[in-house]
C-alpha positions in Angstrom: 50.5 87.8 116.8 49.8 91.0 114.9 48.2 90.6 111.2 51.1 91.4 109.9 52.9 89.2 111.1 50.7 86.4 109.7 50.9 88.2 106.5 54.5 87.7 106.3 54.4 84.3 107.4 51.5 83.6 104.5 53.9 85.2 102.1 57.0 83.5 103.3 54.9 79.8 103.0 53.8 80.8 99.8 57.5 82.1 98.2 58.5 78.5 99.9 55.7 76.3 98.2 56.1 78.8 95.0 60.0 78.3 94.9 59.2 74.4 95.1 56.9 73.8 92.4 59.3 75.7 90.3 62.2 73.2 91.4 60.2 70.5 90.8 59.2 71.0 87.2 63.1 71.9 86.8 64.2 69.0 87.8 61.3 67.0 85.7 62.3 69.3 82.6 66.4 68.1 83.0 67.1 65.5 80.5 68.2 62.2 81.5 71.9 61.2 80.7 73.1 58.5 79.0 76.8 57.0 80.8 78.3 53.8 81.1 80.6 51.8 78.8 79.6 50.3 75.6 79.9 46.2 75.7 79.5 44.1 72.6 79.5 40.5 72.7 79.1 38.4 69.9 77.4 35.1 69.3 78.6 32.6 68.4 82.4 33.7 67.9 83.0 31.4 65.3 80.6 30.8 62.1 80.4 30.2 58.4 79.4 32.5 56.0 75.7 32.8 56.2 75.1 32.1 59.8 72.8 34.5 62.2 74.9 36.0 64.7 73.6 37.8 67.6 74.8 40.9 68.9 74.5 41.6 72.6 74.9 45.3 73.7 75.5 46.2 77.7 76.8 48.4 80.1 74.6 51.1 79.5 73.7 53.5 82.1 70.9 55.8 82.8 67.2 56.6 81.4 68.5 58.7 78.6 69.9 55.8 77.1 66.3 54.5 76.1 66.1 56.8 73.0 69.9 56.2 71.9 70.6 53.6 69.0 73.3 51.6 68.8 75.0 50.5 65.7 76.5 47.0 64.9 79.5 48.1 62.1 82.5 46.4 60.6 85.8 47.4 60.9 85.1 50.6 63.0 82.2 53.2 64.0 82.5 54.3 60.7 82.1 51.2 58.9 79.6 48.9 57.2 76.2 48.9 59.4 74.9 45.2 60.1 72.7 45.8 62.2 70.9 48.9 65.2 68.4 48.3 68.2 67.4 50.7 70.5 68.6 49.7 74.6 65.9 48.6 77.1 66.3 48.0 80.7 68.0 44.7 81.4 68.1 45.6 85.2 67.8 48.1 87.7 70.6 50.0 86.9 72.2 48.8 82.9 70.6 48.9 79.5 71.1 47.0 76.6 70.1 45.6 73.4 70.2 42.9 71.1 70.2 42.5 67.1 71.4 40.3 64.6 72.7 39.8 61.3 74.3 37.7 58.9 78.5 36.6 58.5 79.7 37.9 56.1 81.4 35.8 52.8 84.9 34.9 53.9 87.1 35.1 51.3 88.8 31.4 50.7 92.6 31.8 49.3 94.0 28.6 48.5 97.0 27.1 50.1 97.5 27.0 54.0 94.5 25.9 56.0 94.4 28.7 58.3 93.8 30.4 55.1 90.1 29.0 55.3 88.3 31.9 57.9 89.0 35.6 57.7 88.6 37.3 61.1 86.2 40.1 61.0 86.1 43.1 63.4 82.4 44.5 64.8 82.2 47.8 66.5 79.2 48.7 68.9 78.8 52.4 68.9 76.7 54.6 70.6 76.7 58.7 70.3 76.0 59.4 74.8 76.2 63.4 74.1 74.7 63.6 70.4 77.6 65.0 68.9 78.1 62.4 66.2 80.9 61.2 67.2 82.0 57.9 69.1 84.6 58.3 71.5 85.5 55.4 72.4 87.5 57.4 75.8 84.1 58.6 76.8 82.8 54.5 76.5 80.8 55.2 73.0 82.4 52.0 71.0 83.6 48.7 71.4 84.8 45.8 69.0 84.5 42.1 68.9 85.9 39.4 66.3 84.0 36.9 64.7 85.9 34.3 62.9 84.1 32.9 60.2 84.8 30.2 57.9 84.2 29.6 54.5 81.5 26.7 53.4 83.4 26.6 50.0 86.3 24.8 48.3 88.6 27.1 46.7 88.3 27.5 42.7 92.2 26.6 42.4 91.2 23.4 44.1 88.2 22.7 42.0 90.2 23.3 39.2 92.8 20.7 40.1 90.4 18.4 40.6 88.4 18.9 37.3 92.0 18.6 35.7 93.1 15.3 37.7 89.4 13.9 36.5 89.6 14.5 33.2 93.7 13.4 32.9 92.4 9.8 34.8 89.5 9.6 31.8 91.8 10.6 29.2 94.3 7.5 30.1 91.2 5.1 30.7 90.6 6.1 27.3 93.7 5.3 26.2 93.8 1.9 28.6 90.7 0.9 26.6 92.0 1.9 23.3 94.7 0.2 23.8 93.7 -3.1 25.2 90.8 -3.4 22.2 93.7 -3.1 19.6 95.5 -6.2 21.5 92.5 -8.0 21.1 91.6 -6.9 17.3 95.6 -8.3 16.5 95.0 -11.6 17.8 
């Protein structure tokens, strides 16, 4: 083998080791993605005003997930924040996270008893390409109820029964006035 020859073959290892150190830190220096679907579950479904309700976020894939919060809001992405965590691994391949917060008043109307729990809508939502925005085609949102019920009679209700108590002492009164003046006449 001529010296040349080697020298090619030096400089042909060397482009090859070169080329792969520079694919390598490449490859280290692409950003991990954040995929999946948003999943929020709620519990428990059902409470009264004041309970602690956990929210359970999964379906997450992918290490870039680790440094995107999720937001707990009413009504939609663009609502009333409860609550935020940042996702972990819960396995091999899915992230998630957990938070809680507190239900909400439910406002009591009188009449029907249905009419004693409001059903509230929570939205998960979680921004995958940092565009502020959460697509909920692209897997960035999704909602759960919580039905919660009010701990509280209803001030027409209160009021009826103030009224009915003080009508029932009003004709005791009268009761007593009158049975003293039956007495007083004999």
């Amino acid at each position: 083998m001529s010296l040349v020859s080697t020298k090619l073959i030096l400089a042909i290892l060397f482009l090859i080791l070169f080329g792969l150190f520079l694919l390598q830190r490449v490859i280290s220096q692409t950003p991990s993605v954040c995929e999946g679907s948003v999943y929020l579950t709620l519990s428990p479904t059902h409470g009264y005003s004041g309970d602690t309700i956990t929210a359970s976020v999964s379906g997450l894939k992918g290490e870039g997930c680790l440094d995107k919060r999720v937001y707990i809001k009413e009504s939609n992405c663009q609502g009333l924040q409860y609550c935020s965590c940042m996702p972990n691994s819960m396995s091999a391949e899915s992230y998630g996270c957990v938070c809680t917060f507190r239900a909400p008043m439910s406002p009591y109307v009188s009449g029907a008893e249905s009419s004693r729990q409001s059903v509230f809508t929570y939205y998960a939502c979680a921004d995958f390409n940092g565009n502020d925005i959460y697509d909920e085609a692209l897997g960035e949102q999704d909602h759960s109820n919580l039905i919660v019920y009010s701990r509280y009679a209803p001030l027409s209700l209160v009021t009826e029964s103030i009224f009915i108590i003080i009508i029932l002492g009003v004709l005791l009164t009268i009761a007593i006035v009158v049975f003293r003046m039956s007495l007083r006449r004999r």
